[in-house]
C-alpha positions as CSV (number, residue, x, y, z in Angstrom):
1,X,-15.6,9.9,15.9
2,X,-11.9,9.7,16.0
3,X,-11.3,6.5,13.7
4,X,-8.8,7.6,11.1
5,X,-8.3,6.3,7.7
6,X,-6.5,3.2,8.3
7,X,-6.0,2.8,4.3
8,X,-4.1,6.4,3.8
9,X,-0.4,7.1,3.8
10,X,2.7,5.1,3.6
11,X,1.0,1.8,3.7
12,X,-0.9,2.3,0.6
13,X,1.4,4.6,-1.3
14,X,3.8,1.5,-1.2
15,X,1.7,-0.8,-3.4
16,X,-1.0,1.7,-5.1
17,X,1.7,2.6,-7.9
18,X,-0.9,2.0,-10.8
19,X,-3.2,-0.7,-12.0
20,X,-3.6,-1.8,-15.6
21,X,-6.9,-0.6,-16.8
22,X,-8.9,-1.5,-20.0
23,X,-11.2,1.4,-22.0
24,X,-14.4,1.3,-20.4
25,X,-17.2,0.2,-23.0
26,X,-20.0,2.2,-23.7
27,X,-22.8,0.1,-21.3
28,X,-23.0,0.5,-17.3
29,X,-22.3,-2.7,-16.1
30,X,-24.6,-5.3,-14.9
31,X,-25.3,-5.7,-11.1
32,X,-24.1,-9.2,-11.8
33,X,-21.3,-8.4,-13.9
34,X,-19.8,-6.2,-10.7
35,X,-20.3,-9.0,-8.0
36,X,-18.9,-11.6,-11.1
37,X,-15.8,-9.7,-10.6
38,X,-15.8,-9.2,-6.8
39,X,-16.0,-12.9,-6.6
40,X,-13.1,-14.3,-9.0
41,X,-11.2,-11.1,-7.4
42,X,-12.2,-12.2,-4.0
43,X,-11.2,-16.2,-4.7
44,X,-7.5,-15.4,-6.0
45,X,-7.3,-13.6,-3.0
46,X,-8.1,-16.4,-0.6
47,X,-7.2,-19.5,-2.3
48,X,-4.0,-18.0,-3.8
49,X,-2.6,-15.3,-2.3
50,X,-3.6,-15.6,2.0
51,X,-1.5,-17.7,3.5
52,X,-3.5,-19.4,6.3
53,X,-5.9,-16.4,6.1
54,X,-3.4,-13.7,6.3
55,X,-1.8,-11.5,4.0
56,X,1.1,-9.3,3.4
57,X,1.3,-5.9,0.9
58,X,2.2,-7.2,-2.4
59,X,3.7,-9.8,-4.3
60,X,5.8,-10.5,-7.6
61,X,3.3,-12.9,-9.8
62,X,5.2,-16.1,-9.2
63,X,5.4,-15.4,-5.2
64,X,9.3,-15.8,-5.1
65,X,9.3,-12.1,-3.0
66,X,6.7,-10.4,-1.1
67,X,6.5,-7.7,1.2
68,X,4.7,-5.9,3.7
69,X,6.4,-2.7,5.1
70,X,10.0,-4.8,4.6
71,X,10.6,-8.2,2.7
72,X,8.5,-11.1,4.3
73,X,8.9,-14.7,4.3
74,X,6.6,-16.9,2.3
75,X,4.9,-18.0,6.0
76,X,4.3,-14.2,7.1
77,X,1.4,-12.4,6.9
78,X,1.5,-8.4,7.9
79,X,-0.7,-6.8,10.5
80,X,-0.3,-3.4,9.3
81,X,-2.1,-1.9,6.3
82,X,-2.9,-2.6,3.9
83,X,-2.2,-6.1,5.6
84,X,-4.7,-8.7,7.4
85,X,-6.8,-6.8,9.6
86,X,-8.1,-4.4,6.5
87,X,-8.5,-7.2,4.5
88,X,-10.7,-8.7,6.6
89,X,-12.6,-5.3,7.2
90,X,-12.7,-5.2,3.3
91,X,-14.7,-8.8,3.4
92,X,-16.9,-7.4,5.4
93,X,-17.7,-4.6,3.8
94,X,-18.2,-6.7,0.8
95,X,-20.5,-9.1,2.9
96,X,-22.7,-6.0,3.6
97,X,-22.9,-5.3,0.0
98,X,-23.6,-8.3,-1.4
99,X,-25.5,-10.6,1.2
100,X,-23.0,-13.2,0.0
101,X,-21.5,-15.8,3.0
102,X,-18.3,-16.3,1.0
103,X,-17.3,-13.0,2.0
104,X,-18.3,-13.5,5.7
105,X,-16.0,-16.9,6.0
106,X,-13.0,-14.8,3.8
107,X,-13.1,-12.3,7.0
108,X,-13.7,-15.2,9.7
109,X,-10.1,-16.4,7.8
110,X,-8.6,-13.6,8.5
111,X,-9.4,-13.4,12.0
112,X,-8.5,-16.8,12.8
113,X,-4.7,-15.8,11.4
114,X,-4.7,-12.8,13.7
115,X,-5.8,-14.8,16.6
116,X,-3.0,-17.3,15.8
117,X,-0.6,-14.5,16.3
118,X,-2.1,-12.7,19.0
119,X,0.3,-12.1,22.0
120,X,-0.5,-13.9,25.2
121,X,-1.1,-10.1,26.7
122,X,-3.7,-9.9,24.4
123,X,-1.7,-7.4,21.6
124,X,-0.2,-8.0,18.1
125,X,3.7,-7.1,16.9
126,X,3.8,-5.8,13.2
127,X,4.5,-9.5,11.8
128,X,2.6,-13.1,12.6
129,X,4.9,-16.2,10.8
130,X,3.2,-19.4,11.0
131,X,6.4,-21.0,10.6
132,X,7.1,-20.6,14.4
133,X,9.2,-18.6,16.9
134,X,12.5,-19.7,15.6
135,X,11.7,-18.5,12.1
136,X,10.7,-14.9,13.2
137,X,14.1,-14.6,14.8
138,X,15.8,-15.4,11.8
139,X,14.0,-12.2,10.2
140,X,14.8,-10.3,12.9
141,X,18.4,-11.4,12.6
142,X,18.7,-11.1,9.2
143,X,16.3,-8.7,6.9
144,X,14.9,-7.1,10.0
145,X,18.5,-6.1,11.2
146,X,20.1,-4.6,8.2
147,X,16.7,-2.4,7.4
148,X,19.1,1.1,8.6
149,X,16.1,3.2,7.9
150,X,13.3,1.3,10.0
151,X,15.0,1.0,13.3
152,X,11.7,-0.8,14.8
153,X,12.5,-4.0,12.9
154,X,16.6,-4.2,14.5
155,X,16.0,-6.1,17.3
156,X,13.0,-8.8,18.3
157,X,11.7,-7.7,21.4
158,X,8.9,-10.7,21.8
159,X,6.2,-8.6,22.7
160,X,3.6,-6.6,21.2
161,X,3.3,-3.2,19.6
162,X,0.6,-0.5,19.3
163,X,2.7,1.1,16.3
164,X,1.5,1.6,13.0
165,X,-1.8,0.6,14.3
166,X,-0.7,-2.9,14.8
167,X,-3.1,-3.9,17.5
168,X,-6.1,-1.6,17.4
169,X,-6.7,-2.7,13.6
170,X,-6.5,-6.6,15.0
171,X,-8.8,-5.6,17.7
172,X,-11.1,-3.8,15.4
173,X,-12.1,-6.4,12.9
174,X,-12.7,-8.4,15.9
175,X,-15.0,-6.7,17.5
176,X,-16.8,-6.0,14.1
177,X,-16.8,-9.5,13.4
178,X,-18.1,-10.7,16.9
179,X,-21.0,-8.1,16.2
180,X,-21.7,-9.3,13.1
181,X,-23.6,-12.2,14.4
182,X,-23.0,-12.5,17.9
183,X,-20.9,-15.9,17.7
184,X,-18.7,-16.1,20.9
185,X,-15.8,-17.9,19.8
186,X,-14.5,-14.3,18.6
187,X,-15.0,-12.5,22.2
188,X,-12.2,-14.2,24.1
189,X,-9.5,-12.9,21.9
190,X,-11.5,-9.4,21.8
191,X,-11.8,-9.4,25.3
192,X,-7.9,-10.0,25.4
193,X,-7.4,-7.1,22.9
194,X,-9.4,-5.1,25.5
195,X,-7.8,-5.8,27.9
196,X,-4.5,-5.3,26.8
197,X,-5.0,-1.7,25.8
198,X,-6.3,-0.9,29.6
199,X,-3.6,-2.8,31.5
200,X,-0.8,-1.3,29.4
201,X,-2.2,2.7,29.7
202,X,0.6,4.6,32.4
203,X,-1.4,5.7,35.7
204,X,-0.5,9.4,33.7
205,X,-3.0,8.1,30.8
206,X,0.0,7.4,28.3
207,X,0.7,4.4,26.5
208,X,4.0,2.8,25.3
209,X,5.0,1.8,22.0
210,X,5.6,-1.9,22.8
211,X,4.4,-3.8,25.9
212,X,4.9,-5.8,28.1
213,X,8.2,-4.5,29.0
214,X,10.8,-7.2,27.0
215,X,14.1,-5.5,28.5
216,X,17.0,-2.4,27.1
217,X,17.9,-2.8,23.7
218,X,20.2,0.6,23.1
219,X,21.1,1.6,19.4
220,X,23.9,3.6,18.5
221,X,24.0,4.0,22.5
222,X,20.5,5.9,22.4
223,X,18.4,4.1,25.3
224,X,15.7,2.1,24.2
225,X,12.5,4.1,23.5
226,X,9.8,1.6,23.6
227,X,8.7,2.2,27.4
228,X,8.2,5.9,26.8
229,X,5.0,7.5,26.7
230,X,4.3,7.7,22.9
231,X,2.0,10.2,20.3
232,X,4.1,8.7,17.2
233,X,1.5,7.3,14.5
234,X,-1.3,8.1,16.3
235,X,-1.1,5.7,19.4
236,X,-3.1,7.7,21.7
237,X,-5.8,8.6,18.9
238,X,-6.0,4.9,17.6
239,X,-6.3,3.4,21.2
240,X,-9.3,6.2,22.4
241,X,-11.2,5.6,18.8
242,X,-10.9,1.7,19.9
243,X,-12.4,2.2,23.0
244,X,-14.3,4.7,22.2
245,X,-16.2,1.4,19.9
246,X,-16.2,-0.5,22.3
247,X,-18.3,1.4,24.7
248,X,-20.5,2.3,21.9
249,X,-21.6,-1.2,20.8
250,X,-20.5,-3.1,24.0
251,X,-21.2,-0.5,27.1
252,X,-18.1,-1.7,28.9
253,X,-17.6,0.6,31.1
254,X,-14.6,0.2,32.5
255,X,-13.0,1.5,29.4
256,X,-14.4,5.2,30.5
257,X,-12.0,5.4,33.0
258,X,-9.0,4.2,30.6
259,X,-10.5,7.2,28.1
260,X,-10.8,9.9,30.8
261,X,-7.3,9.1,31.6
262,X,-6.2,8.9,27.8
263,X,-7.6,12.4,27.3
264,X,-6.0,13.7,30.4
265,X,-2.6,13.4,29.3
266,X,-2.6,15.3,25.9
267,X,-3.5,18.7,28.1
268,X,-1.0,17.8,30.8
269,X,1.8,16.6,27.8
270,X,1.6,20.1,26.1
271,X,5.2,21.9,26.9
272,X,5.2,25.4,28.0
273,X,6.9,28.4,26.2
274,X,8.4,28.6,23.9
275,X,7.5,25.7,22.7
276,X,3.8,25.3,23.3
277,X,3.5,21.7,21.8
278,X,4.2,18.2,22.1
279,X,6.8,15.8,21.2
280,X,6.6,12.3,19.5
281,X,7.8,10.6,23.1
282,X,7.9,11.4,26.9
283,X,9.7,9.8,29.5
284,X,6.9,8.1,32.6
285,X,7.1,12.2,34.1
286,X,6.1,13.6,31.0
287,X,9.6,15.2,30.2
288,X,9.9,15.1,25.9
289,X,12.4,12.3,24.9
290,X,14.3,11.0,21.9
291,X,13.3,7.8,20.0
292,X,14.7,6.0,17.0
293,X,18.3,7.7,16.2
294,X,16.7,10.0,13.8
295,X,14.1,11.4,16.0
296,X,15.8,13.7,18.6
297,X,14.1,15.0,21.7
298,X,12.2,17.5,20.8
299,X,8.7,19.7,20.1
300,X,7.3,18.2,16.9
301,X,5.3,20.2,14.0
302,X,3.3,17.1,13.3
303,X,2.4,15.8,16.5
304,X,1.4,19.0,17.7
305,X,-1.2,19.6,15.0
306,X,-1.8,16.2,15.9
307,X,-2.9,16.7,19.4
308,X,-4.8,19.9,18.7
309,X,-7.2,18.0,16.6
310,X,-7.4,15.6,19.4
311,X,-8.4,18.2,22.0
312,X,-10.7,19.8,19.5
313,X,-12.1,15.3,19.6
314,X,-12.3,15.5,22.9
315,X,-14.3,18.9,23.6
316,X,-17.0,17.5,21.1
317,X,-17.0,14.3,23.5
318,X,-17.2,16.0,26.3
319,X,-17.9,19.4,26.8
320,X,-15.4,20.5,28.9
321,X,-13.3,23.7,28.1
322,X,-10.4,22.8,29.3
323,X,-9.2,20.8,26.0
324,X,-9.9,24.0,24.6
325,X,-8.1,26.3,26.5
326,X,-4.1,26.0,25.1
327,X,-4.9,25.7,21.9
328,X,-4.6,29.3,20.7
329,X,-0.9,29.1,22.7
330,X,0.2,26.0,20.1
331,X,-1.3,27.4,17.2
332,X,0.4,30.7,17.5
333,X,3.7,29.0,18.0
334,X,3.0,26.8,14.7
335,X,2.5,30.0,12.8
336,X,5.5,31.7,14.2
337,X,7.7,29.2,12.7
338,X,6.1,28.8,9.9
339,X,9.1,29.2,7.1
340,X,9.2,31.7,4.6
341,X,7.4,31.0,1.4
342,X,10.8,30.7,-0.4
343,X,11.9,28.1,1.4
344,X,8.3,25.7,1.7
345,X,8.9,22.3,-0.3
346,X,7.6,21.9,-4.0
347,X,4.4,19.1,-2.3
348,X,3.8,22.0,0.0
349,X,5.8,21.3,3.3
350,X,5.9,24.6,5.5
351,X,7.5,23.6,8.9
352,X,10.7,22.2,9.9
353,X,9.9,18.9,11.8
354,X,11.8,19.4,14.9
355,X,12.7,22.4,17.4
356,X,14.5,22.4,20.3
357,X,11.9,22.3,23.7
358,X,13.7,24.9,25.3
359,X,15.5,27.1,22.3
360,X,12.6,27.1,19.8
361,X,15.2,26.3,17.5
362,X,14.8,23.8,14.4
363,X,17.1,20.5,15.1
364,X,17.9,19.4,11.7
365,X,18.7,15.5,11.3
366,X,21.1,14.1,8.8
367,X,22.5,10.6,8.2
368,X,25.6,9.4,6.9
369,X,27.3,6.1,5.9
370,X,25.5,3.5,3.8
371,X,24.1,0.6,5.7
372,X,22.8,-0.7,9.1
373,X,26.5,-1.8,10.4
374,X,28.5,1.6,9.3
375,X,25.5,4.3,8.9
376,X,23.9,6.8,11.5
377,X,21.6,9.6,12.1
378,X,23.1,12.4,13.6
379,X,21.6,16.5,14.4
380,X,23.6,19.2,12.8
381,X,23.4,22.3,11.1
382,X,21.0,22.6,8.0
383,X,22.5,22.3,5.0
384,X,19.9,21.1,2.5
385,X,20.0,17.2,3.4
386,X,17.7,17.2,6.7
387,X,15.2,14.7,6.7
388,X,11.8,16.2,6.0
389,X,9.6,18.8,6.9
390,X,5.7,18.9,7.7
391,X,2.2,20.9,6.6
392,X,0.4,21.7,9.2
393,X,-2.7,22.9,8.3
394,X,-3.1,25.5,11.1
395,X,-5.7,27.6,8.9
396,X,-8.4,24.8,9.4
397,X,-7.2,24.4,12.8
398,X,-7.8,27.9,13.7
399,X,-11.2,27.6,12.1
400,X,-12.4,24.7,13.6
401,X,-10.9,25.8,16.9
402,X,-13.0,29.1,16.3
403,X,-16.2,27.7,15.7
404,X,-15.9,24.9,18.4
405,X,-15.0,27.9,21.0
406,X,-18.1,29.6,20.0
407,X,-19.9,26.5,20.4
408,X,-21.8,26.3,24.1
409,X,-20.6,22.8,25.2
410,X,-23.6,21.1,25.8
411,X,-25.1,21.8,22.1
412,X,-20.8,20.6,20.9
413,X,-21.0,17.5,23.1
414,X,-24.7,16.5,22.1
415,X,-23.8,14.2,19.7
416,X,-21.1,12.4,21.9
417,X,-21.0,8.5,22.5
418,X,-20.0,9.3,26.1
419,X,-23.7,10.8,26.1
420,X,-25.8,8.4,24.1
421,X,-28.2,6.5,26.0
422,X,-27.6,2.9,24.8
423,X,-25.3,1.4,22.3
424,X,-25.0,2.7,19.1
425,X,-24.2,0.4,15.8
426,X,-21.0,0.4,14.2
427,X,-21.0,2.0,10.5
428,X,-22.1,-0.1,7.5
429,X,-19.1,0.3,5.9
430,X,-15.1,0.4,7.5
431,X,-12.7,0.3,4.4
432,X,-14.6,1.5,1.4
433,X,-15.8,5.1,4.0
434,X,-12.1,5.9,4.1
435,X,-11.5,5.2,0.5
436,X,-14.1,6.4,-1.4
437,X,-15.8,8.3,1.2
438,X,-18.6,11.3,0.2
439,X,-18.5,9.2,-3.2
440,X,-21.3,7.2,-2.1
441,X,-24.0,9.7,-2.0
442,X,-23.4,10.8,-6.2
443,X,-26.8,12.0,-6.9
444,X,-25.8,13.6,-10.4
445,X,-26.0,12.1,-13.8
446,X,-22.5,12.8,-14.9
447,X,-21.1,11.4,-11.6
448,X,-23.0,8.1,-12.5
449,X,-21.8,8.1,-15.8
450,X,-18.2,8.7,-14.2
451,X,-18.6,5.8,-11.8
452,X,-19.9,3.5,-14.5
453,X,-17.1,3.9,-16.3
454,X,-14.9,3.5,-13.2
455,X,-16.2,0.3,-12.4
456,X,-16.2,-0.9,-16.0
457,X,-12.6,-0.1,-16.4
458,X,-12.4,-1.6,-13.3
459,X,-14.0,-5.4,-14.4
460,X,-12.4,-5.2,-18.2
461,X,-9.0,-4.6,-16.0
462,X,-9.1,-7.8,-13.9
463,X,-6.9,-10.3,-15.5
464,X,-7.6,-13.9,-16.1
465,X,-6.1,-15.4,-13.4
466,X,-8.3,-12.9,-11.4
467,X,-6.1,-10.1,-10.3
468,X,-5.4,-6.3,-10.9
469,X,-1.7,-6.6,-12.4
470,X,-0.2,-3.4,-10.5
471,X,3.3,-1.6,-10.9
472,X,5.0,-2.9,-7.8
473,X,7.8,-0.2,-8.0
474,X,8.7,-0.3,-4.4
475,X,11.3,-3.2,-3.6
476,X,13.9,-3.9,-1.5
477,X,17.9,-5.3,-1.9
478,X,17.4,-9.0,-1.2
479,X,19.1,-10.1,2.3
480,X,22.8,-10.7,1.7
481,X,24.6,-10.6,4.5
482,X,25.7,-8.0,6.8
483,X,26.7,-4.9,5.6
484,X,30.1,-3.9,5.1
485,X,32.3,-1.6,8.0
486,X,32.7,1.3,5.6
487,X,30.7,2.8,2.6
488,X,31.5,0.9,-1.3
489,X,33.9,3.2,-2.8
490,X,31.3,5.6,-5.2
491,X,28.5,5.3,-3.0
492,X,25.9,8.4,-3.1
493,X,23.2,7.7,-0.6
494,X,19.4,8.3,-2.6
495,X,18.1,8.9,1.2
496,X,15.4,6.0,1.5
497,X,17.6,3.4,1.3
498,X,21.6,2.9,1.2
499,X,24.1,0.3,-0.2
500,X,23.5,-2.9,-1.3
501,X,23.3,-4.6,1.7
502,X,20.5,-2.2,3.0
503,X,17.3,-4.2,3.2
504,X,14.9,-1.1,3.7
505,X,12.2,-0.6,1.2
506,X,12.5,2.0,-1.9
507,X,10.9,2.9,-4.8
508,X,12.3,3.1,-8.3
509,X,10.8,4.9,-11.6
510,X,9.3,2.2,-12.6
511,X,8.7,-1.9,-11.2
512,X,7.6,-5.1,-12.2
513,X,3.9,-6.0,-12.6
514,X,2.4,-7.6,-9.4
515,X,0.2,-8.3,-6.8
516,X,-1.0,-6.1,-4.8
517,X,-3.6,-6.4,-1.4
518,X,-4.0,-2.1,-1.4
519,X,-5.0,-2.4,-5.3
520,X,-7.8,-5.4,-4.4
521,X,-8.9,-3.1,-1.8
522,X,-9.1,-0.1,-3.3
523,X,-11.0,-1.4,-6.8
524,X,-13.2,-3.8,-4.4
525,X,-14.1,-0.7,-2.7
526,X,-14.6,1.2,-5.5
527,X,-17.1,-2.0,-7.3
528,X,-18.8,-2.0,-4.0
529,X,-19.3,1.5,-3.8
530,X,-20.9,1.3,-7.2
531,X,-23.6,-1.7,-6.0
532,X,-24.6,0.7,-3.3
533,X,-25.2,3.4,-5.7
534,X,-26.7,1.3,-8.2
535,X,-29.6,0.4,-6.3
């Protein structure tokens, strides 16, 4: 319960453009055909690609750029996904499929880079370069800097972050690994990882973005954000489902207290009319605040849905009705805002992102200029350029929050790892669950046939030198400089990234074949998925 797909959203969509596929032949592949592949995949992985066990998102075929969530340097590996930590979860995976040590020592690799780059707190910041402290504060001084859309990567703090999953994901795959077989030279850093995530909770049962504390770094005169109490990508979530594994395979018990407290905060968090729901930040009192220049203080669509999922968690862990008891409050007030059908987006977006905690009125965020030095983010009035707007599903949230409420709570709860008595194992399978997911239990002959010829487009796809050539069409401008004062003359903004100078990621029409760690994991998934279902 409670670990999320670490292998869905922007991460993936930002290498998993397309893979080159051959016409499947007529014949279901060979058990030893599939674990053929898995293995040359698996070795241009590790003896080509990893640098000292680590990896970032994608690379052009003669490695002269790569990039993770921005452009890295040849001695970087990434800690977000689809970085190191799920490709050493993938290894695993394929370890349990196979029997096969190769894939145990791939993932011991791994680990060994994210150890490297652990924090002395015990935490891990979005990047690890093996090239030393000097060389990461070039990046941050240079491609980091002039990123104008990703305000995180402006300024080197030194410290560790819990954004974009950063640490839990580290912490995870060592904690799987240590369980794998027991070996103790993996518990020190988990125990640090542990530890980390309990000495950096708020007495209120909050977490920051970044910790330890690394001093005020204030853009565009905004204070800095980092030391605020933090539901942005799932902080709170991420950090309970980590614990929430460690007390199931561990029984340390000291984290209970650190969950308690965790849960606590989401029902005391929730604002009052009429705005019944939760923002991305709070200051240390649990007022909403402001955090990067384009996220204004406010209620958020997303992060409340969010948090009423959480609370809906939390009654199933624990029985007690009083994470259910605001929820019909929220929910109402995500359906009175709902906007009309007219005005819903053409992928199916129904809710402004932002309103105003005590107005209930949408804050609508623009940006002008074109570049880190001479562009900002600023609220005004809507006129057809506001950045974004979210789903909520509140029709499944109403149902679930209908049939949990009619649940007693000792029959919702009685599946609850608070309640077990003794550990419980981890699942089998981390990465290729969240992939391909219900596709393991196919039970029908067309389904069969279907992933046969999945998995033999799959093998007649993987190129001689032993990778899945895939259409990198995100890039980036390559560093140049700082940006100029004022815009080019002619310059339209395209919204994810600006001028020239603008190091931010975007994506064009069409790219350059390449590399790509998201397409290895998702076709390794998908050949594993088919051993399991071949047996």
């Amino acid at each position: 319960m409670l670990r999320r797909s670490f292998a869905a959203g922007a991460a993936l969509a930002f290498i998993l453009a397309g893979t080159a596929m051959a016409q499947a032949p007529a014949k279901a592949p060979t058990r030893a055909e599939v674990t053929d592949a898995m293995k040359r995949a698996t070795a241009f992985m590790t003896d080509k690609v990893a640098t000292n066990g680590g990896y970032v998102w994608s690379y052009l075929p003669d490695f002269s750029r790569r990039w993770g969530e921005m452009e890295a340097k040849p001695t970087m590996i990434w800690t977000q996904a689809p970085g190191t930590p799920e490709m050493g979860q993938l290894f695993l995976d394929a370890y349990h499929a196979t029997g096969d040590e190769t894939y145990y020592q791939a993932a011991e690799r791994t680990a060994e880079a994210l150890i490297f780059g652990q924090h002395p707190t015990g935490g891990w910041n979005y990047i690890i370069d093996f090239a030393g402290e000097a060389s990461l504060r070039d990046w941050y001084e240079t491609i980091g800097k002039n990123g104008w859309r990703l305000e995180e990567f402006q300024h080197y703090y030194g410290n560790a972050t819990f954004d974009d999953h950063a640490t839990v994901e580290s912490g995870k795959l060592l904690l799987r690994l240590y369980l794998e077989k027991r070996d103790p030279k993996w518990r020190p850093a988990l125990e640090k990882a542990v530890s980390f995530i309990r000495e950096s909770q708020y007495p209120n049962g909050g977490w920051p973005q970044r910790y330890p504390w690394a001093g005020e770094f204030q853009n565009h005169g905004k204070p800095d954000y980092t030391g605020y109490v933090t539901f942005n990508d799932e902080v709170l979530t991420e950090n309970v489902g980590f614990l929430l594994l460690i007390y199931q395979t561990l029984g340390d018990s000291r984290v209970l207290d650190t969950i308690n407290r965790a849960m606590n905060v989401v029902v005391a968090s929730q604002h009052g009319q009429p705005t019944p729901g939760w923002s991305l930040q709070y200051t240390k009192d649990l007022q909403p605040a402001g955090a990067r220049t384009y996220e204004p203080r406010s209620i958020a669509t997303h992060t409340t849905a969010a948090n009423l999922s959480n609370l809906m968690d939390f009654y199933e862990l624990t029985g007690d009705t009083k994470y259910l008891a605001r929820i019909p409050e929220a929910l109402t007030w995500l359906d009175s805002i709902e906007l009309p059908k007219a005005k819903h987006t053409k992928d199916g977006r129904t809710h402004f992102t932002h309103y105003d905690p005590e107005t209930n009125q949408p804050i609508h965020v623009h940006r002008r200029g074109s570049n880190a030095q001479n562009g900002e983010y600023y609220v005004g009035p809507a006129k057809g350029d506001e950045m974004g707007q979210r789903n909520p599903n509140t029709k499944a949230l109403w149902a679930r929050y209908r049939k949990l409420v009619a649940t007693p709570p000792a029959e919702a709860s009685k599946n609850s790892v608070l309640k077990a008595k003794g550990p419980r194992p981890l699942p089998r399978f981390f990465v290729i669950d969240d992939i391909v997911g219900s596709d393991l239990n196919m039970d029908t002959t067309t389904s069969r046939a279907a992933n046969d010829r999945r998995t033999a487009e799959l093998i007649a796809g993987l190129n001689a030198e032993g990778y899945w050539p895939t259409e990198l069409r995100t890039t980036s401008h390559p560093y140049r400089g700082d940006g100029p004062a004022a815009p080019p003359p002619g310059f339209k903004d395209r919204g994810q990234v600006g001028d020239a100078w603008d190091t931010s990621p975007f994506t064009e029409p069409t790219g350059p074949m390449g590399i790509s760690t998201g397409t290895y994991i998702r076709n390794m998934s998908i050949l594993i998925q088919h051993l399991e279902t071949s047996r």
